[in-house]
N, C-alpha and C positions, 0 to 999 in steps of 0.2 A: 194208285192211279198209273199211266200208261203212258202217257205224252211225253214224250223227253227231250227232242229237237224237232225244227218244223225248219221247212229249206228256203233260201232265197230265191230271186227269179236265175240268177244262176246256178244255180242245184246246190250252193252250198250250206254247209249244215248253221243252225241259228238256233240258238238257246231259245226255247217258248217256255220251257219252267224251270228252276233250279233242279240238280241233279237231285240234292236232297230230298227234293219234296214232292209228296205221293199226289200226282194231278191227272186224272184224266179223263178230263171233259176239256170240250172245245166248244168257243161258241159262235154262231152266225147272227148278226146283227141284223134285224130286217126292221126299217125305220116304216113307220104309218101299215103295215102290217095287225091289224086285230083279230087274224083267224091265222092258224096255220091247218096243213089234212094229215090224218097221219097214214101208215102203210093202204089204204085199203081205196085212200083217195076221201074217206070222211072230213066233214070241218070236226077240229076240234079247239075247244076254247083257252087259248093260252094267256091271255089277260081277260080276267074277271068282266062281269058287266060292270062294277061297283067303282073299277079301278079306270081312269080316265088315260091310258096309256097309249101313245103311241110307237111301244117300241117292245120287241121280241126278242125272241132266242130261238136258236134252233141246235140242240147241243146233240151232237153226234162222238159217238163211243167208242174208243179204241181207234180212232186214227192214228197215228205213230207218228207222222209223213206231212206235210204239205208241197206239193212237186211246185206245184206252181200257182200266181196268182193274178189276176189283171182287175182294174178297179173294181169292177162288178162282182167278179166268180175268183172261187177257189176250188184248186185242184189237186186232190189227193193223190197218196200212191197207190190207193184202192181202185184208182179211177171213179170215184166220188165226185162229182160237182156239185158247189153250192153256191147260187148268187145269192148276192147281199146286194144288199145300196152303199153299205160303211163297212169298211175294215177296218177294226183295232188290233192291231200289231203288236204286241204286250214279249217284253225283251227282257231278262233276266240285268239284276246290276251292275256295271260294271267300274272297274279301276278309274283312278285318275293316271295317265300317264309320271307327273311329276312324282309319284309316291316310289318308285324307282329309281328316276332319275336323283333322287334326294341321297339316295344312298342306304335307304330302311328295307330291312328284310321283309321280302314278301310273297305271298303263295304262286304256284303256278298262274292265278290269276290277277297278279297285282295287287291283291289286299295284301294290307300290313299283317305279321305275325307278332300276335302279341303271346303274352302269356298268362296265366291266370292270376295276376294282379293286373292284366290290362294294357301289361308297359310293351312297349316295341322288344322283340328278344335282342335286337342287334343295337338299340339306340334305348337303354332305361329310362332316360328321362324324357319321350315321348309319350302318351298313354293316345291309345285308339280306341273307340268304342263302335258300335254301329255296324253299318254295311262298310264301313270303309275295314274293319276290323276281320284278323281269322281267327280264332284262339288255335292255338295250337292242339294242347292239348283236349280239347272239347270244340269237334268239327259242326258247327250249324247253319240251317240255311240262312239265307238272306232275309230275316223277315221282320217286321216292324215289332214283332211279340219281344225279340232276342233284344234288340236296341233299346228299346224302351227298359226292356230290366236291368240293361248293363250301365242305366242313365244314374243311379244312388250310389252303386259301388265304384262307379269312374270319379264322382266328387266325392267320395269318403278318402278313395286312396288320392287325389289331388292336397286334400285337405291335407291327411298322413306324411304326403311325402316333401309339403312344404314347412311340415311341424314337425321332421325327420323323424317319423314313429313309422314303426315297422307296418307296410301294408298287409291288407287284405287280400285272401284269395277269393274268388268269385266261381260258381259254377253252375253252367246253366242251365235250364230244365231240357229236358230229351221228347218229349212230346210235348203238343200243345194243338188249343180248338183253331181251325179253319173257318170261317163263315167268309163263302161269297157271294156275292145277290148276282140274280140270273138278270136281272133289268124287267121285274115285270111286280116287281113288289115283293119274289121269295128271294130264297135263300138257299143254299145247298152248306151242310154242315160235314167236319169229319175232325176227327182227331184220332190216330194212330191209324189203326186199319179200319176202323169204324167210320161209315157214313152212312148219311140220310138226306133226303130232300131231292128233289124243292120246294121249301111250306112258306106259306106266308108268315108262319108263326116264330122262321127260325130268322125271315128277314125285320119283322120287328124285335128280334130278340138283339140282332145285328146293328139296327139302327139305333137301339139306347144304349148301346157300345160304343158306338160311334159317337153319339151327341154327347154321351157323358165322357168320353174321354176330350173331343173337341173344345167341349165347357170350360176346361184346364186353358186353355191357350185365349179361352174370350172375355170371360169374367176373372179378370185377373186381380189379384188382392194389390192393392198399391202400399208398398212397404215405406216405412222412413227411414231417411239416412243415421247410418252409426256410424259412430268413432269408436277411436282407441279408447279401452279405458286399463289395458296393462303392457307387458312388452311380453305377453305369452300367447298373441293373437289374438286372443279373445276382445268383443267387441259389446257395447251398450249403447241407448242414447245418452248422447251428452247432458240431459239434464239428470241423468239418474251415475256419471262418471264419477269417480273419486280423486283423476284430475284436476289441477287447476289450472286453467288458462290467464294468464294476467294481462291486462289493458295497460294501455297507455304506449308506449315505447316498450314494455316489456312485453307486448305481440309481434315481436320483428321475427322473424326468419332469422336463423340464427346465421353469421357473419362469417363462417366456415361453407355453410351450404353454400350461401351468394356470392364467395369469393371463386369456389368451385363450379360454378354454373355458367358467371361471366367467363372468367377463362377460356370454359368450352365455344361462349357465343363468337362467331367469327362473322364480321358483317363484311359483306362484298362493296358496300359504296363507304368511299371516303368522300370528307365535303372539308373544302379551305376555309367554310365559313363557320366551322363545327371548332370552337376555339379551343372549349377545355368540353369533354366528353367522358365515355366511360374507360377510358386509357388510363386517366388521372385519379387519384384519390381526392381530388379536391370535393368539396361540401356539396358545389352547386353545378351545373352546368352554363357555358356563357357560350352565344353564340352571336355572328357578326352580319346585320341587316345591312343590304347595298342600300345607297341614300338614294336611289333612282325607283325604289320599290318598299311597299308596307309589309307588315307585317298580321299574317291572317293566324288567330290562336282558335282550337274548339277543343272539348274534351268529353269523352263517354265513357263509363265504369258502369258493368252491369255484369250477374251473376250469370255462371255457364250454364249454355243453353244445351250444349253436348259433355259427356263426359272425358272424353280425348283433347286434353289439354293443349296439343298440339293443332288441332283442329280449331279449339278458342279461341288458340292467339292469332291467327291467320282471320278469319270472323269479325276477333273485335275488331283487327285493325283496321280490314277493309269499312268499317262500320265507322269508325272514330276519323279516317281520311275522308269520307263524303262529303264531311261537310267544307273539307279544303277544296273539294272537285267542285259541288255544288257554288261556290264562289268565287270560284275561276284560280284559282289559286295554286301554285306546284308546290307539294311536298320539300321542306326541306328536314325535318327534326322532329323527333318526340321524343315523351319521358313515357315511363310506364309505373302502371299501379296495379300490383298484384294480391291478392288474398290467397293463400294456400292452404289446403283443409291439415286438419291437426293430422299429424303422422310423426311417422321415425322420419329422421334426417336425410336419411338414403331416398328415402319414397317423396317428400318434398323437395329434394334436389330433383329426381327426375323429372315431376311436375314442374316446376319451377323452367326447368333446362325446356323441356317440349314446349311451353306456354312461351317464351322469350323466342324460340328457335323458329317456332309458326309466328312472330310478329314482324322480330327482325327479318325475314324473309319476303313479307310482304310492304314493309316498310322501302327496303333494299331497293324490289321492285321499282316502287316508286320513285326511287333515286331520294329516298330519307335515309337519319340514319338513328339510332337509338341514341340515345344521350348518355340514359339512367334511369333514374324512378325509385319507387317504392315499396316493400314486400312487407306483409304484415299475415300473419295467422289467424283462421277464422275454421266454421262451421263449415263451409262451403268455399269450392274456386271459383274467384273470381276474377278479372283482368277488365283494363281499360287504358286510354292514353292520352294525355295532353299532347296534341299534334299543331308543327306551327310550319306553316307554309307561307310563301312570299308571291307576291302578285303586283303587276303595275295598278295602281289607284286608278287610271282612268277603265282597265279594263274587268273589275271588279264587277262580278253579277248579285245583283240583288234581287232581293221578294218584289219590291217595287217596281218594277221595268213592265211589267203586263203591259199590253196597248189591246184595244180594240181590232178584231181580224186575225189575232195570232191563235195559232192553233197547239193545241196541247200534246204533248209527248210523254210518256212512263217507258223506261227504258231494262223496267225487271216484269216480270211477275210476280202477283198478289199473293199472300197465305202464309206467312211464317210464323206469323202470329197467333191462327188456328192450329196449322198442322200439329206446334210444340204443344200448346195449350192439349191436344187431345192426346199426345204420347207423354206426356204427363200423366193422360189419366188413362194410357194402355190401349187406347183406341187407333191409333196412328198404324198403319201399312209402316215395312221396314222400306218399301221406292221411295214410297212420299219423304218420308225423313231426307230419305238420299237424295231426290229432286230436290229439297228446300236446302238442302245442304250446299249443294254443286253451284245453287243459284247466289247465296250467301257467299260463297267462295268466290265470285266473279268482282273484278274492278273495278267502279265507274270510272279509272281515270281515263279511259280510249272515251268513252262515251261521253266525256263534259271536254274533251277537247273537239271533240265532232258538231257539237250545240254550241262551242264557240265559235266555229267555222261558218257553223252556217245560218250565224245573226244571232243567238237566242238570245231572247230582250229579259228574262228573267230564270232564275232556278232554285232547286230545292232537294233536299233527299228525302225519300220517303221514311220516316222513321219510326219513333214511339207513338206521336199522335197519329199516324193513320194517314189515309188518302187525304180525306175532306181535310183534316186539321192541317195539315199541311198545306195542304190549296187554299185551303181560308184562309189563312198567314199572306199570301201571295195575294190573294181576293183583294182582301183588309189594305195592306198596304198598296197597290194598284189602286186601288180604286175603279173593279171593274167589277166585271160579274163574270159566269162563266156556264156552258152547255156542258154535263158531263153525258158521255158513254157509256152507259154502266156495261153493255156489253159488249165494247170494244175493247176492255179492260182484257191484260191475259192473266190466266188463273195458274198457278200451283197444282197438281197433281194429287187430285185426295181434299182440296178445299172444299166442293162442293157436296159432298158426302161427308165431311162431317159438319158444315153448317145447317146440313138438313137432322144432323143426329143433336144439333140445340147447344152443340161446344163453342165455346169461344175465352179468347184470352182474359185474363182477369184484369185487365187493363180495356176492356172493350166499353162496360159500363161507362163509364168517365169518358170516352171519346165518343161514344155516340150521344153526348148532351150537343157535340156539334150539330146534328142532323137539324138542332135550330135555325141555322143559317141555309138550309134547304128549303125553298119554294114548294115544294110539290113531294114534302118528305110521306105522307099522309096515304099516297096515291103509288108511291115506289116500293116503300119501306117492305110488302110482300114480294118482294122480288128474291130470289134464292140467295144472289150474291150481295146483296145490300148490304146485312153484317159486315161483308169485305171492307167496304167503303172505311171502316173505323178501325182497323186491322191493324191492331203494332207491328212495325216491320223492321224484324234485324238484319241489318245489310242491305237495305231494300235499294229499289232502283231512284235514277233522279227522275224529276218531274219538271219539265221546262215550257216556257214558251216560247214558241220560234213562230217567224212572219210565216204568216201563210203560203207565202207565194214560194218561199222555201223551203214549207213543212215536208212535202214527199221525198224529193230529194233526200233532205236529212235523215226522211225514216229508212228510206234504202240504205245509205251508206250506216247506220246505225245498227242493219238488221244485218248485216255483214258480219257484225261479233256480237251483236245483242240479239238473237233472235226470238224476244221475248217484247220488243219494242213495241209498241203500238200509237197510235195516233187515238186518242183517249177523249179529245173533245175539242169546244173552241173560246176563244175569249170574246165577250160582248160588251154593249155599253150599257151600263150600270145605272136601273129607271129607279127614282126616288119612290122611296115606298117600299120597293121590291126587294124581296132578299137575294143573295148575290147569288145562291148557287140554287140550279135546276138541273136535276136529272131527267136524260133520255132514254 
């Protein structure tokens, strides 16, 4: 092929194919286009009758050059003109600047130099693989063929070199097939100096390439978790281990890990009411209630919903302090209760140290502080916390306070409940994870000091039972009724694509037996988002009732740091006969 650079609008030069690689067709895009002429001024047919396409090519041969270009037309050095409707601009790969500034050797173009075990030549214990990679000794282009093969031999010698066995070298093939579809349904094939096309025949031969490599990334097998079952890496399930784990007190975390882990924990808030804490060896923790104020206790233990133990303990905590926010209550103290998955001592210290480090952190925030707690060895990591916060008794919010006229507030977005539920089972976008995440990581406590401000006569956090369960609780004890929103409600990113794919959390059954207490369940329940309504939520948002007359207000200064707020529905009065909750 012949195309080597194509120029910017200031004449300078701009990679349009790798040097390595033999290309030389160019293509012109002409959108709604189903004829083109060829030399003589003829129509000739470049999408089929069969084929429903709106969209062409017009591939012109041995340009070398583009001088210049403006939206519509391109301009050659042959003095060639070609209008288009759409330019695609197609740029060769390039570096990350930081791969330099790191200090790792790298080619004229910023790729790392590895060598044919993969490793960095100037840094061994980095491996590159990919378009980020050069080999040294074996120069290739940039192309998805090469990375995909170098993806067995990068975790064979990962494996090797963290079980200090001599790596492998790797060496990659020197030719390989090209297929690229013209946009019309074919194909244009080549490998070495040889080419052909463009046949329909070579674009479907392209496209079960494609679906069947794609198939890898969609129907993914869902594996189950292993343990240790020697200290030479190797791993099984634990019901087929030769391990034995022992119950009782003999599952603690051993007393050297925990002693090395507190040490590390360094908490920023000190409290004079924190009497004997984790400073002391003593048995228990004592701490000291003013007589002017009560004392508000909850507690939540639930298995990791992320793998990043660090990220857990920040999660739960914010999860286990809601229910201090939702009752008006300021943070002073918790204990904590950990499960750490079977490992070596080193690898449970880490865990241990990251899962404490993300609590105490978010505790701290709060102006709490850690006590103490519990560590015990299981199958799985888990974390949770007895949190005890203090509040004046007359300004305590309850389930009960709903009145007549108040209008409804949710202060998070819905979905955490699906989202996990589907990336469980391999279905879940990597954003969505990340929006459910960032959302879980936020604090009710700014937003239950703002619904104290401005009147809220009841509250609640959205939690395990779901929207409705939770609202029923408040229904129930008010003795009121209530108009919901269903689509005022804000949603998660990724929820409503996969409640239309039929997922939902394995807690959803059991909370939609609420939909009982729904008037008009019958006549909604086809609604896309309804599922939502019964949605476990980790970290979820509060749920309040504030007077009407100062519901806007509230939601403005709420949407200030909550911008996920919404005004969700209203409080009514409660006709006999009638069940309490209708959806709008």
């Amino acid at each position: 092929m012949n195309e080597r650079k194509t120029q910017d609008k200031d004449g300078q030069d701009s990679d349009f194919v790798t040097d390595e690689q033999d290309s030389d067709f160019a293509t012109d895009a002409r959108m709604n286009e189903r004829k083109m002429q060829d030399k003589d001024g003829q129509d000739s047919d470049f999408a089929t009758d069969e084929q429903d396409s709106d969209f062409a090519t017009d591939t012109r041969m041995n340009e070398r050059k583009i001088q210049d270009f403006a939206p519509k037309i391109i301009e050659c050095n042959s003095g060639l003109q070609i209008e288009c409707d759409i330019l695609f601009w197609v740029t060769q790969a390039s570096a990350a600047p930081w791969l330099q500034t790191a200090g790792l050797a790298t080619d004229a173009s910023g790729f790392i130099l590895v060598n044919d075990k993969l490793q960095s030549i100037s840094h061994p214990q980095v491996f590159a693989a990919g378009d980020v990679a050069t080999m040294v000794n074996h120069s290739r282009p940039k192309a998805g063929v090469f990375a995909v093969r170098q993806g067995k031999p990068l975790l064979e010698n990962l494996q090797r070199a963290l079980q200090k066995k001599p790596l492998k070298s790797f060496i990659p093939q020197k030719k390989f097939l090209i297929l690229i579809g013209t946009g019309d349904q074919r194909a244009i094939a080549s490998r070495g100096k040889i080419g052909f096309g463009p046949e329909s025949l070579l674009w479907r031969w392209k496209d079960h390439i494609d679906r069947k490599f794609m198939d890898k990334f969609t129907n993914l097998k869902m594996e189950g978790r292993s343990y240790p079952s020697s200290g030479k890496g190797k791993s099984r399930k634990r019901k087929d281990s030769q391990i034995m784990h022992c119950a009782g007190c003999g599952a603690k975390v051993g007393s050297k890990v925990l002693e090395k882990v507190l040490h590390r924990i360094q908490q920023e808030t000190q409290r004079d009411d924190i009497l004997i804490g984790m400073n002391t060896p003593d048995d228990a923790a004592v701490v000291r209630v003013p007589t002017d104020k009560v004392m508000v206790q909850t507690i939540d233990y639930f298995p990791a919903l992320v793998d990043d133990p660090y990220l857990l303990g920040k999660i739960a905590t914010n999860h286990c302090l809601s229910d201090l926010f939702a009752m008006g209550a300021t943070p002073q103290s918790a204990l904590a209760i950990a499960t750490i998955p079977y490992a070596s001592s080193t690898k449970q210290e880490n865990d241990l140290y990251q899962l404490l480090l993300g609590a105490t952190e978010i505790l701290n925030q709060a102006g709490a502080v850690l006590m103490g707690g519990h560590t015990t060895e299981g199958a799985e990591l888990a974390f949770g916390l007895t949190c005890n916060g203090l509040a004046f008794s007359e300004k305590l919010l309850y389930n009960s306070g709903m009145q007549s006229g108040d209008v409804l507030i949710l202060t998070k977005a819905l979905g955490t409940g699906v989202l996990f539920a589907a990336d469980m089972r391999l279905r879940a976008k990597g954003r969505w994870i990340e929006s459910a995440i960032e959302s879980m990581l936020v604090s009710n406590q700014n937003a239950a000091k703002l619904l104290l401000e401005y009147g809220a006569t009841a509250c609640t956090d959205v939690t395990g039972f779901g929207l409705v369960g939770h609202l029923l609780e408040m229904v129930k004890a008010s003795q009121v009724a209530v108009e919901l929103e269903i689509e005022a409600i804000s949603v998660l990113p990724g929820v409503a694509e996969i409640l239309q794919q039929g997922i939902f959390s394995s807690l959803y059954p059991e909370n939609l037996r609420m939909s009982a207490s729904i008037q008009n369940s019958d006549q909604v329940s086809s609604h896309i988002l309804y599922p939502l309504l019964f949605d476990p939520q980790t970290s979820g948002g509060l749920l309040a009732a504030v007077p009407g007359e100062s519901a806007t207000a509230c939601l403005q200064a709420l949407q200030q740091e909550y911008s996920e707020s919404r005004i969700i529905g209203r409080v009514v009065m409660l006709d006999t006969g009638v069940l309490p909750i209708k959806i709008c």
